[in-house]
N, C-alpha and C positions, 0 to 999 in steps of 0.2 A: 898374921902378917902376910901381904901379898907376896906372892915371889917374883923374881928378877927376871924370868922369862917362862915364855909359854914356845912348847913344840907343838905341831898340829902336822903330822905326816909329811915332815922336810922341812916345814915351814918355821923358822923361831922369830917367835915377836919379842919384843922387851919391851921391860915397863917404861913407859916415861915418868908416870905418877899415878895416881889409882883411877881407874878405868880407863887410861890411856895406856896403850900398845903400840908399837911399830917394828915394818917390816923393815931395816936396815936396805937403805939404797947401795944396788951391787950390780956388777957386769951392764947389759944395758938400762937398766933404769934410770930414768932422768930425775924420779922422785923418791924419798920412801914412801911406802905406805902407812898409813893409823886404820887402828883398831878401837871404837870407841863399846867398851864392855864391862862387864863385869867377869869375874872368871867363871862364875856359873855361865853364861851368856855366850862365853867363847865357847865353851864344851859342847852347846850345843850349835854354832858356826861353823866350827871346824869340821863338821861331821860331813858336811857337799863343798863343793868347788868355791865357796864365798871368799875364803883367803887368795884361794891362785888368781882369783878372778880380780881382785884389786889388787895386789899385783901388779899382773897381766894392765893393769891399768896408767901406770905408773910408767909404760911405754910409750904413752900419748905426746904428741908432741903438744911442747906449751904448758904440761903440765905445771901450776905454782902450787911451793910447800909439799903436798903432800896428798894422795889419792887417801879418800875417808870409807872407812864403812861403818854406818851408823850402829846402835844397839839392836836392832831389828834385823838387819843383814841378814840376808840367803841369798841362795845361788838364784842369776838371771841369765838372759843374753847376754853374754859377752861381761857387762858388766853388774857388779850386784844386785841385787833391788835391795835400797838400801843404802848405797853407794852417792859419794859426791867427789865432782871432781872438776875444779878449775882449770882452762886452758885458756894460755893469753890469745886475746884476741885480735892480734896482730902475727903473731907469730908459732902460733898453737894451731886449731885443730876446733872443729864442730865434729861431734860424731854421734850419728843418728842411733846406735847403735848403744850408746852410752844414756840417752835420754828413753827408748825403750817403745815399743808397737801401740802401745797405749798411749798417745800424747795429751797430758793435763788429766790422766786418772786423776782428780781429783775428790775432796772432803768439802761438803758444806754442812754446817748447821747452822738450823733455823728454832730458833727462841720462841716460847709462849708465856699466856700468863695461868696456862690450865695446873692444876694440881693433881697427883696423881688419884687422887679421890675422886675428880671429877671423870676420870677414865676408867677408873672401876667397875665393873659389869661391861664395858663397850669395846672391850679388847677385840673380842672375834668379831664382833660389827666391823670396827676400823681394820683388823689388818684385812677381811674380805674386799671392803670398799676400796681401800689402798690397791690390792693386788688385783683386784677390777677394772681399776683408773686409770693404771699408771702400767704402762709396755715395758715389758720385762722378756727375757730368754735369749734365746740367739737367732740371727736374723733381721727380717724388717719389722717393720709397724713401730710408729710413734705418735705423739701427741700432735705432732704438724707434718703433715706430708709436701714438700716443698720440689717446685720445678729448679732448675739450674740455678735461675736469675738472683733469688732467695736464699739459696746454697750460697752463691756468692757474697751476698751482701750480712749472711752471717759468719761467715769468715772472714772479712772484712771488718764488722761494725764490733761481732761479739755482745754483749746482753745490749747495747743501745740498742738493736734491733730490735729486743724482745721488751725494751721497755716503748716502743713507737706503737708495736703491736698489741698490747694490751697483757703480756705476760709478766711484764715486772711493774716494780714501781722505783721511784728516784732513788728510797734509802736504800734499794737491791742493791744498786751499782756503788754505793757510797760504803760499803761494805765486803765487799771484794776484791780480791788482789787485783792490780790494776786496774781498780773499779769495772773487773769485765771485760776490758780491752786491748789485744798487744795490740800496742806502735809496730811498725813495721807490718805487720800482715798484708801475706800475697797471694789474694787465690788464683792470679793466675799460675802461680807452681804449685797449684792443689793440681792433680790429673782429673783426668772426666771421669774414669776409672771408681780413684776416690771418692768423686764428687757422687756418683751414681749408689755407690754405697752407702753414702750418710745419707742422700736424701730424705729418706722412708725412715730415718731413726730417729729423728729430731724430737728430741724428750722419750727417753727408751733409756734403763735401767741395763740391757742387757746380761749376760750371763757371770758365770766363775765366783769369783770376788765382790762381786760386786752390788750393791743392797739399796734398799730406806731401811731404817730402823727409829720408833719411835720409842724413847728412852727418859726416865725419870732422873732428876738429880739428885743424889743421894749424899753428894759430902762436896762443900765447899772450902778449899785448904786457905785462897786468901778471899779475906772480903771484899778489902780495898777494889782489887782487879775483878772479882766476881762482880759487885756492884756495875763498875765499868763494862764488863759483858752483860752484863744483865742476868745472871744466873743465881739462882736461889734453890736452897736445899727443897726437894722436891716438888720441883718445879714440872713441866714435860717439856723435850726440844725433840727434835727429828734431825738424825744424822742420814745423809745421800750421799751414797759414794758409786761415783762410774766417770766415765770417762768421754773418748772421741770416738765408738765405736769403730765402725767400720772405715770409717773415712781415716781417723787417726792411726791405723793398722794400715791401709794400703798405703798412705803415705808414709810410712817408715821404712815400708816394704821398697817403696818406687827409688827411694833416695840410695838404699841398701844396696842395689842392683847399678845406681848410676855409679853409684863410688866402686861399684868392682871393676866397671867398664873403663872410667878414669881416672883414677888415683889406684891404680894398682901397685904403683911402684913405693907409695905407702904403706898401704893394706900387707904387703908383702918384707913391712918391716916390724907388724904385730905379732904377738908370739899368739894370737887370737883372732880369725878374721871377722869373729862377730864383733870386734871394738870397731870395723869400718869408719872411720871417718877422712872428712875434706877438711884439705887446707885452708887457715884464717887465708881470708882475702881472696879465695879461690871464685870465681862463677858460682861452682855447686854448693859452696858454703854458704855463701846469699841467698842461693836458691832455696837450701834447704830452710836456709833460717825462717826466709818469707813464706814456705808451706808449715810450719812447725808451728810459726805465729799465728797460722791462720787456725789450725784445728788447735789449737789450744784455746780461741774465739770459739771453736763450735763445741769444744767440751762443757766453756761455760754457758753457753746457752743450752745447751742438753740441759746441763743439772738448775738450770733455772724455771726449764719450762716444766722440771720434776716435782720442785718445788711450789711453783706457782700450781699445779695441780693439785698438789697435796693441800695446798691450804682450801681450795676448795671442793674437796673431801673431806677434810673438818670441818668446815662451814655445814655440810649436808649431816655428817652424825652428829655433831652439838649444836644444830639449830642456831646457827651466830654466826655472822658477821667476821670473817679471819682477822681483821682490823681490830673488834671487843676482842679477839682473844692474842691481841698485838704478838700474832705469828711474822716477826721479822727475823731478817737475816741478820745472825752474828757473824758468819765470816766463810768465806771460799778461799780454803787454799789447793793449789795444785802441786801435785806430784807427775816426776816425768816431762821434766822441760830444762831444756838449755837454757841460762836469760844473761841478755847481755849486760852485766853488773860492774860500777866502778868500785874495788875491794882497795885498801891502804896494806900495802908489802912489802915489808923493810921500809917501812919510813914510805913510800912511792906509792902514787896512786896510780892504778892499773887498772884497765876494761879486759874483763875477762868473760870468759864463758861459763857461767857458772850450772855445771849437769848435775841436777839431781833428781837418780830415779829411785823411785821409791823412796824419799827422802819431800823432807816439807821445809818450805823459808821459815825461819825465824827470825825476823829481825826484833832488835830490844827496844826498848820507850828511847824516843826522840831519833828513831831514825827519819829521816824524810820521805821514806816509801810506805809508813806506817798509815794507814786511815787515820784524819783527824782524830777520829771519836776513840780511837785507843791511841795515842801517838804517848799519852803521858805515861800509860803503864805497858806496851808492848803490844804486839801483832797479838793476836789469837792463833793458837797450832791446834790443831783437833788431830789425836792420836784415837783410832779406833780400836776397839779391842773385837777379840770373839763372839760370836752370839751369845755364849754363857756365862761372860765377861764383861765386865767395865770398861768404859771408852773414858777418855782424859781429854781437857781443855787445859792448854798450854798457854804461858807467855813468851815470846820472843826473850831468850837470857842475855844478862848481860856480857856472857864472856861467848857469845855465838858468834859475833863475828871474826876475832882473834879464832877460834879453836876449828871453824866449820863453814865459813865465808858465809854465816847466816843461816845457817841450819839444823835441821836436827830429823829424829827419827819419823815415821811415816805409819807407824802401825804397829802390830804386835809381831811379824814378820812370820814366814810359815817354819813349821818343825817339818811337814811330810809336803811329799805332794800329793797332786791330786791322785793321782793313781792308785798310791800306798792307801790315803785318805778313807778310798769306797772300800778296799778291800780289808781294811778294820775297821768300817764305820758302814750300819745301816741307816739310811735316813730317815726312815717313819721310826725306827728308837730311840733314833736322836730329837726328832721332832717331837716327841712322847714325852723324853725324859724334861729336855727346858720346861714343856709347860707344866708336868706334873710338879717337879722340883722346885721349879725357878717361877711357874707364871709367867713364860716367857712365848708370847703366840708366833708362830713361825709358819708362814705360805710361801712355796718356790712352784716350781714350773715342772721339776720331777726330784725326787729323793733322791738320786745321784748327786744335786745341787746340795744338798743341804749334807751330805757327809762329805763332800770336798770340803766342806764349813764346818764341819763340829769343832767345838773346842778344841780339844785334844791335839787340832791338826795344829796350833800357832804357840807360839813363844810366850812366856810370862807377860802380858802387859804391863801390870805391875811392876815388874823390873826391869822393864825396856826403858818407862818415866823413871823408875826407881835415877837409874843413871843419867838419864837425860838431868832433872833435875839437879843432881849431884853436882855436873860436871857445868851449871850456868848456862846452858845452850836452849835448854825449854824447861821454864819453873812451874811447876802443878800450878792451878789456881782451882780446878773441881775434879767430881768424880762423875761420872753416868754409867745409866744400868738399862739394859734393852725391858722393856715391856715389850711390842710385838716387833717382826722384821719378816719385807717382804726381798725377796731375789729371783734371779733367773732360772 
């Protein structure tokens, strides 16, 4: 039997029902806080600032219902990674600070009809070719080297750019959150700054977290929605996760420094200055939202021009046509974005801000933001796991948007950081052991990269879905398992 409260070093949550927790709203809080866990799950949450840190959130003006932290949750800027948190958007609050340096780190995978027998023997071909291809590390170089004019217009257009230019195709966009494109986007409130930083990235993988991994499917839980995805037990898809590099970092950075300049007399009612945020309605609210729209355009054309390369890097090792080996896109979702969403709240329908970082949308079958082509059974969530780990294909649940204003968890979330990471993990034994054990090929940019990433370093995936699924928010529909992965 679960118990009736958890302490966590001051902190007592209480149950509301099984995997739900909350921090009782008191003194200034305008909300309580949840806890979406298991109790294994809290034990290891509790151990860094994830609790004071949602919270600490709960201070937000605008907040509605409830500051969440997902089953993945760890400690971030200010607030979780992990974390969601609704602010009306009238009378609430944007805060850069909340949404996180990375804008649109996001997940895609991309579907085949290869088997993993047909990749047998060409593992070290492909990940070499992969990590040849495709600009990885920290710094410049990418697959398009772009002047100003370009920068802009992908900030602006987001993948229709890259579908005019010859790096997508129609179904790309017809497959992706916002089919690739925020509304509102403003580069003029990107900075030159920003802009001079992304230029040279454009399709670049970058460092930390951040990967391709080409991975076999090994268990499919529903058919019904697997069919609909297109996923078949051992099948191959390639999972790409990174983000807005450089440009997405200096613009969280430029907005973080305006709000200190003006809205201080906010900032200065946080029990946290890294929640920074501007007031609904404010100039820099606008402002920020119209640079925020804009690199989240250029995250996804990042991870498109990644992809589009990657399928011609299969084309060169299986001598075929990307097309015969129907390498399409299942789904892009983003993490680390504000989105201006209308939610139903107490009966009232309200536009709010809806922040989740390190956190993924899940909306359920027949929402209207769903892609036709999954509208009847649900969005697609891609929950990534460890290198030595299983990664999960989700569906939008049905009780996600009562519990989570449409969301759900983002990953396997980390146990250490990096720091702890190197200094119990070496990388060439970590790289040794996947492939002796696991068969699992791994190429990074130096071994320090690859023990930031050992297993060991992240939270059960397993029972991160264990409870996502439990609780209706994101239902299994498969399982994957890396074969090779290239990183920074």
């Amino acid at each position: 039997m679960s118990k009736a409260t958890f302490d966590a070093d001051g902190i007592t949550l209480e149950r509301v029902r099984e995997y739900v927790w909350e921090i009782p709203q008191e003194g200034d809080m305008r909300a309580p806080a949840r806890v979406l866990a298991s109790e294994s799950l809290l034990e290891v949450i509790k151990e860094d600032k994830s609790l004071e840190q949602i919270k600490n959130t709960t201070h937000l003006p605008g907040i509605t219902n409830y500051a969440i932290c997902m089953p993945d949750g760890h400690q971030g800027y200010g607030f979780p990674v992990g974390g969601v948190g609704a602010m009306d958007a009238e009378n609430g609050c944007i805060s850069p600070g909340s949404v996180g340096y990375d804008i649109n780190c996001g997940v895609r995978m991309m579907r085949t009809n290869l088997t993993y027998s047909d990749l047998e023997g060409k593992e070290e071909e492909l990940v070499d070719s992969l990590f040849t291809n495709i600009p990885s590390g920290l710094g410049g170089g990418g697959i398009v080297e772009a002047g100003v004019d370009t920068v802009d217009e992908i900030l602006a257009r987001g993948v229709d750019w890259a579908l005019e230019h010859g790096h997508a195709v129609e179904s790309d966009l017809l497959h992706c959150e916002d089919e690739g494109m925020r509304e509102g986007a403003d580069p003029d409130k990107v900075s030159q700054k920003a802009k001079d930083r992304g230029k040279n990235q454009i399709g670049s993988l970058g460092s930390g977290n951040h990967f391709l991994e080409v991975q076999r499917v090994t268990d499919v839980f529903d058919e019904e929605v697997g069919e609909a995805f297109g996923l078949e037990e051992d099948r191959i898809v390639v999972l790409i996760h990174c983000g807005s590099r450089g440009l997405g970092h200096q613009t969280c950075n430029d907005y973080l420094r305006k709000i200190e300049q003006q809205h201080q007399g906010l900032l200065n009612q946080l029990p946290d200055k890294e929640l920074a945020a501007a007031p609904a309605g404010s100039q820099l609210a606008e402002d920020y939202y119209g640079a925020m729209n804009a690199a989240i355009n250029f995250a996804w054309v990042n991870r498109q021009l990644i992809m589009h390369r990657t399928r011609e890097v299969f084309e060169r090792v299986f001598d075929r046509p990307w097309e015969a080996m129907e390498m399409e896109l299942l789904y892009d979702v983003a993490h680390n974005i504000a989105k201006k969403e209308t939610h139903d709240v107490d009966g009232e329908t309200r536009e709010l801000y809806v922040h989740r970082k390190g956190a993924t949308r899940a909306f359920p079958a027949g929402h209207p933001e769903v892609p036709k082509a999954y509208r009847d059974v649900g969005q697609p969530v891609i929950i990534p796991g460890s290198m030595g780990a299983g990664s999960y294909v989700l569906r939008g649940g049905e009780h996600s948007m009562d519990l989570t204003f449409g969301s759900t968890a983002h990953g396997a979330g980390r146990l250490m950081s990096r720091t702890q990471a190197k200094n119990e993990y070496w990388g060439g034994d970590v790289q040794d052991e996947l492939e002796e054990q696991d068969r699992i090929y791994v190429k990074a940019q130096s071994g320090a990269t690859i023990a930031e990433e050992a297993p060991g370093v992240y939270k059960d995936v397993d029972e991160v879905v264990r409870v996502s699924d439990a609780l209706g928010i994101g239902d299994k529909v498969a399982r994957t398992f890396p074969v090779c992965n290239i990183k920074g």
